[in-house]
N, C-alpha and C positions, 0 to 999 in steps of 0.2 A: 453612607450607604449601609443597611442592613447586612448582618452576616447572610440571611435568607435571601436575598437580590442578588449576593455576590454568588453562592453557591448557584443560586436557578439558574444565571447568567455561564457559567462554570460548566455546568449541564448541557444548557441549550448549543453554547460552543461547540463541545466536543461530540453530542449528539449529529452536530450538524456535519461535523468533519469524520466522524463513522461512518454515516449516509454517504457522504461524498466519497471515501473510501471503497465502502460497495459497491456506489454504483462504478469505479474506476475499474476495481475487481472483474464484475459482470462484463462490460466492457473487453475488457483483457480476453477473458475468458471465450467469447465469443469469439474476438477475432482472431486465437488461437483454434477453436475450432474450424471454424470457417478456411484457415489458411490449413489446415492439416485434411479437411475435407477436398479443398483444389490442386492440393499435395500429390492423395490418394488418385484421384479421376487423372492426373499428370501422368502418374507412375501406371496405371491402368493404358493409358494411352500410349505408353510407350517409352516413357523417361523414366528409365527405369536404376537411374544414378541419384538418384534419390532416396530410394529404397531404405537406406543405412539412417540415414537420416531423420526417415519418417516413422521407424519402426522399433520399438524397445526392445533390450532382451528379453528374454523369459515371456514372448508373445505365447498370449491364449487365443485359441482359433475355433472359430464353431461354423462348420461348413454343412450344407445339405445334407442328406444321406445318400442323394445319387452323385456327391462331387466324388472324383476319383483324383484325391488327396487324399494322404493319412492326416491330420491336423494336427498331430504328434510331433509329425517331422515338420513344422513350419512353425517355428519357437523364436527366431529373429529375425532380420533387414536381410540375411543371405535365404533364407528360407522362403519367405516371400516372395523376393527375386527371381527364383527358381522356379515360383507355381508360375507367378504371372507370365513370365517369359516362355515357360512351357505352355501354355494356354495361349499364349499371343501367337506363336509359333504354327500353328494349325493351320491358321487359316490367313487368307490371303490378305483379308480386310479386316481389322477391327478397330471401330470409336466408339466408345464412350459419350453419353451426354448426359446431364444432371438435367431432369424433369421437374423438380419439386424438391427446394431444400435448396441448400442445405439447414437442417433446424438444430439448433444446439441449448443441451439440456445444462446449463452451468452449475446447477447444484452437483448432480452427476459426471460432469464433466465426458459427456457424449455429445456427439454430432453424429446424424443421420441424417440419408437422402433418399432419391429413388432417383434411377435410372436406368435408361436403356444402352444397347448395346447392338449398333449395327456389325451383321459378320458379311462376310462375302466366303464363299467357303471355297479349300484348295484340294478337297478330296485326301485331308490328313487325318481329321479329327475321328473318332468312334461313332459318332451320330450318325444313326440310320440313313439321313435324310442329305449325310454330305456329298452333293454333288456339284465339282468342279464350277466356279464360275457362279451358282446359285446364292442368291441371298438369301438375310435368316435375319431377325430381330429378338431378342431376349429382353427380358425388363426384369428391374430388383431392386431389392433396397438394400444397403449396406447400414451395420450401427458400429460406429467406432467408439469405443471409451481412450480418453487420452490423459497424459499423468506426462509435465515434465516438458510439453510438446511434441510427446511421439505415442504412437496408439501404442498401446499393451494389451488389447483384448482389440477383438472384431465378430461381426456375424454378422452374415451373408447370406442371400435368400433369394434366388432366380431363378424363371420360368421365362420358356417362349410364348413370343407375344403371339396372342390372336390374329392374324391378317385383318 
């Protein structure tokens, strides 16, 4: 056998065992996000012992400009815990459901979805419109970047839904 057959053969092997690599990576990758996306909608709905879990230190937060959070003060898993559970707090009802997504960027290592958000409201929240007993629907997309299995940055972007 040819030095040149040995070496292409040599090539074409480990060519073929990079690929396969990759694609295990991508893989990975994916159902890393995928599971820290059903994470996030878990802890949104109310398991909120997770929180630690799902959330890095030194969290970056980029919230609306009508959220009424400093994003300052939500830097890790106890920070977090505190918006959602004050948020949950309000109102009588609230679930979450994933519309669309979850889609996961693995070069970037982000997953995003969109979803809504049914409220039943308990006349706590600041919204004009809370009254007792009344329903309210909200829809948004969440972008989580993840590093490690747990998000370290987020942005979040919700509006009420049109009836």
């Amino acid at each position: 056998m040819g030095l040149a057959l040995v070496v292409g053969l040599f090539i074409l092997k480990n060519t073929s065992i990079m690929q396969t690599t990759k694609l295990n990576n991508i893989d990975e990758i994916t159902h890393i996000g995928n599971h820290i996306w059903e994470s996030w909608a878990s802890m949104w709905n109310g398991d909120l012992s997770i929180t630690k879990n799902i959330i890095a230190e030194g969290l970056k937060v980029h919230l609306t400009a009508a959220a009424r959070y400093d994003p300052n003060n939500i830097v890790d898993g106890s920070g977090v815990k505190e918006m959602v559970s004050s948020i949950r707090n309000k109102y009588r009802y609230l679930k979450y459901k994933t519309l669309a997504g979850p889609f996961v960027d693995v070069q970037q290592q982000v997953v995003t979805a969109h979803w809504e958000a049914q409220i039943v409201f308990d006349g706590r929240s600041e919204l004009p419109n809370d009254i007792a007993g009344e329903t309210f629907t909200i829809v948004g997309t969440d972008i989580l970047k993840f590093k490690d299995n747990k998000i370290y940055e987020f942005w979040t972007m919700n509006n009420p839904a049109r009836p």
